[in-house]
C-alpha positions in Angstrom: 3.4 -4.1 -18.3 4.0 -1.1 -15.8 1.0 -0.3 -14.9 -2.0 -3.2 -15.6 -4.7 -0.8 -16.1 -2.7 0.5 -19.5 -2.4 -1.2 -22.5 0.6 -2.7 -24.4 2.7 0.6 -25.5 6.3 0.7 -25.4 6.0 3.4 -22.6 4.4 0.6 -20.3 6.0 -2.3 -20.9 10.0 -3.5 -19.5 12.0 -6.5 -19.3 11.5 -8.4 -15.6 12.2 -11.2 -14.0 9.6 -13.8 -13.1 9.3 -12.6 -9.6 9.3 -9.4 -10.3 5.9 -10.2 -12.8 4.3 -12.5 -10.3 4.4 -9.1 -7.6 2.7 -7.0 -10.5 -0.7 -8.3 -10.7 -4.2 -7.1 -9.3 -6.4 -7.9 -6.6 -8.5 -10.9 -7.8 -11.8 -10.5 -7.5 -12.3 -13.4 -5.7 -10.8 -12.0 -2.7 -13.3 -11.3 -0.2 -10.5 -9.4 2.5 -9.9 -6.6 0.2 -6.2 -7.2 1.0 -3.0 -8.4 -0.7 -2.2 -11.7 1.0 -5.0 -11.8 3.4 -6.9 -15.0 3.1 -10.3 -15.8 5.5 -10.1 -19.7 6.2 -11.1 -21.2 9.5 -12.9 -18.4 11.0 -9.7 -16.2 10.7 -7.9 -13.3 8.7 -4.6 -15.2 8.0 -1.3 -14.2 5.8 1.4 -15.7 4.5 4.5 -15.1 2.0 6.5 -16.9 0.2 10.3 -16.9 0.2 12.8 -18.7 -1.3 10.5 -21.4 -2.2 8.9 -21.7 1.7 5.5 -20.4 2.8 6.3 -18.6 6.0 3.1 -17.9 8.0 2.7 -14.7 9.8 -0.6 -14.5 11.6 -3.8 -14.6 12.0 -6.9 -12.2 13.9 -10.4 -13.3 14.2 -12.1 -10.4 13.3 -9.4 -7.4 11.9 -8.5 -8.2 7.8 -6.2 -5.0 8.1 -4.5 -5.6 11.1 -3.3 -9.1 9.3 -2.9 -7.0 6.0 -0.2 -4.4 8.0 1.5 -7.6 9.8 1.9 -8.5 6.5 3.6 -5.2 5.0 6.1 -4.7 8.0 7.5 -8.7 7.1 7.7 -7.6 3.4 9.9 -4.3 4.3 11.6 -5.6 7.1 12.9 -8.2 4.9 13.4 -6.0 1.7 11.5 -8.5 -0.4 10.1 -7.2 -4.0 6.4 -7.6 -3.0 3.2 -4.7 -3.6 2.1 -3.4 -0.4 -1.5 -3.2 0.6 -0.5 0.4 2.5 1.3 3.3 1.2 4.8 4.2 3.3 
């Protein structure tokens, strides 16, 4: 689906890749950050991607979830990679 929050019409829905699908989903509600690929673990805001089958680590704060979350977006347009943003361009 295009949008997750509408239901299965032919209006919402297109063909995509795997990738593409994975990139498409919500926030679980198990995240306590608030943030797209923001993770608390060790007494730290941390975030990572993946690429090309590799988790490349991008870095950590003790106490700011958004400055990690923003570290996070610049990688994913600097790079061009088909991810969803936490911030709007």
């Amino acid at each position: 689906r295009i949008d997750n929050d509408k239901g299965y019409s032919p209006d919402n829905c297109r063909w995509i890749t795997r990738a593409e699908n994975n990139c498409n989903q919500r926030i679980r509600k198990d995240n306590k950050t608030g943030y797209r690929g923001v993770t608390y673990r060790r007494g730290r805001y941390e975030c990572s991607v993946r690429m090309n089958g590799k988790k490349i680590y991008l870095g950590s704060h003790k106490t700011d979830a958004e400055y990690v979350a923003r570290l996070r977006d610049k990688f994913i347009i600097d790079n061009k990679l088909n991810r969803t943003l936490n911030f709007k361009v």
